[in-house]
C-alpha positions in Angstrom: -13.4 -38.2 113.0 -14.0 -34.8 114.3 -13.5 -31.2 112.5 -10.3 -29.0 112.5 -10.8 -25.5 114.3 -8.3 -22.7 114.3 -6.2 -22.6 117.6 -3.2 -24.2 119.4 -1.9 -27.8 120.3 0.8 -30.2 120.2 2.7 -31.6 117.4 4.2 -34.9 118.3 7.2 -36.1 116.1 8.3 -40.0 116.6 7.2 -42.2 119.9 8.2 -43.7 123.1 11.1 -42.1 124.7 12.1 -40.3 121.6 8.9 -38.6 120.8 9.4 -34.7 120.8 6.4 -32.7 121.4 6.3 -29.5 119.2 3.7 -26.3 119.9 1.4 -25.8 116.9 -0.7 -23.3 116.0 -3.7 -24.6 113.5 -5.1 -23.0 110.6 -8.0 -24.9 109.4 -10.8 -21.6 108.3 -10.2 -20.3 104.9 -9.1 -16.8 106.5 -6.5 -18.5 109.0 -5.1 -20.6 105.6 -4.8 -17.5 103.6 -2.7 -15.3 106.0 -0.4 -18.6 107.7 2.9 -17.0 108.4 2.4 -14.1 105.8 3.7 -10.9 107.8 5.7 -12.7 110.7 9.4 -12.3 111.1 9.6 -15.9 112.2 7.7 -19.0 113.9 8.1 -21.4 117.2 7.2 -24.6 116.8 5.5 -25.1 113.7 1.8 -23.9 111.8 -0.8 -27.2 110.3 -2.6 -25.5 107.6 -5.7 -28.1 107.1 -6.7 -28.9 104.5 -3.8 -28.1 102.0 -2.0 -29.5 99.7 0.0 -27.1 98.3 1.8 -23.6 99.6 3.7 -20.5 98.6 6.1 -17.9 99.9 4.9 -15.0 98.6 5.3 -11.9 100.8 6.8 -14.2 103.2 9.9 -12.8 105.3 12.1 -15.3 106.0 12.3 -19.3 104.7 10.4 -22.1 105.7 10.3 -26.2 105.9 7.0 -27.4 104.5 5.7 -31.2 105.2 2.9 -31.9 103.1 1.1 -34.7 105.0 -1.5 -37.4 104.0 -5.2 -38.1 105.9 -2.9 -40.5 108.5 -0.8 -37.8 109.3 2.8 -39.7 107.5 4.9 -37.3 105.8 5.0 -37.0 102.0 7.8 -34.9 101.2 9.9 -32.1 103.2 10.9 -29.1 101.0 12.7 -25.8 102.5 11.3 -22.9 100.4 12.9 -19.1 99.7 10.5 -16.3 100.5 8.9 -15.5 96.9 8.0 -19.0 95.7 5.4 -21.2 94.8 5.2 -25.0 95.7 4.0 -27.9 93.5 0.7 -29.2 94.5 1.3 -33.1 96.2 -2.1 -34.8 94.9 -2.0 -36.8 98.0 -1.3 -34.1 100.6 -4.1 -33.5 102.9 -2.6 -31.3 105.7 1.0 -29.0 105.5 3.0 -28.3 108.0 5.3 -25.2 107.9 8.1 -24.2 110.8 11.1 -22.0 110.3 13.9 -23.1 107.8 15.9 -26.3 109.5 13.9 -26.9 112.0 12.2 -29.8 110.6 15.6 -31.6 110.0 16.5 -31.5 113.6 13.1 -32.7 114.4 14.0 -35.5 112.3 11.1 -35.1 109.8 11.6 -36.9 106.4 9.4 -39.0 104.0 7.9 -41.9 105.9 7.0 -40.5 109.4 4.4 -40.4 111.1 3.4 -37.6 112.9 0.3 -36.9 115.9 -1.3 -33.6 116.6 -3.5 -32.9 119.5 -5.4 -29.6 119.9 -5.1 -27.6 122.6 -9.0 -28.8 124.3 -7.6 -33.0 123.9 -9.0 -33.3 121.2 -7.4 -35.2 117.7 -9.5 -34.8 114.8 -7.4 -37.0 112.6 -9.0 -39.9 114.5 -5.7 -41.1 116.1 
């Protein structure tokens, strides 16, 4: 398994022909964790904060979906969260993902799926 650095890649939601392949930004140094989305007025594609298991809102500007996901990458839970709040901490969540409000519904993200993110140098850390 190799180690998670800040920078771009590719989020891939389902497989075969329909797999949809979302850009993501990755926030896996303390510094890039702690600021996320604080101080944007929105997001394309979607942020992996790693590792994480829990997020909040605070100062945020606008809502957002957050997947917690475990070490395979299969999602946990989906919530959609107002600016201003804090989330419960999953105790098996290893990796969030947060993207604008809705977005992960029409992505089709919900408990169950499993998810495969590649960085922008080829390289998938998560092992597969």
């Amino acid at each position: 398994m190799g180690r998670w650095r800040d920078g771009d890649g590719t989020l891939t939601v389902g497989t075969g022909g329909e797999a949809q392949e979302i850009p993501l930004r990755v926030a896996a140094s303390y510094r890039a964790r702690t600021r996320g989305l604080l101080g944007e007025d929105g997001i394309e594609g979607a942020l992996l904060l790693t590792p994480c298991s829990s997020v909040h809102t605070f100062r945020m500007r606008f809502a957002i979906d957050v997947a917690y996901l475990d070490r395979k990458f299969n999602v946990l839970a989906v919530r959609t969260m107002e600016p201003g709040r804090l989330g419960l901490p999953r105790l098996r969540a290893r990796h969030a993902v947060e993207s604008r409000a809705g977005a992960m519904d029409a992505w089709g993200l919900r408990p169950g799926v499993r998810l495969a993110v590649r960085t922008a140098d080829g390289e998938n850390p998560a092992g597969g």
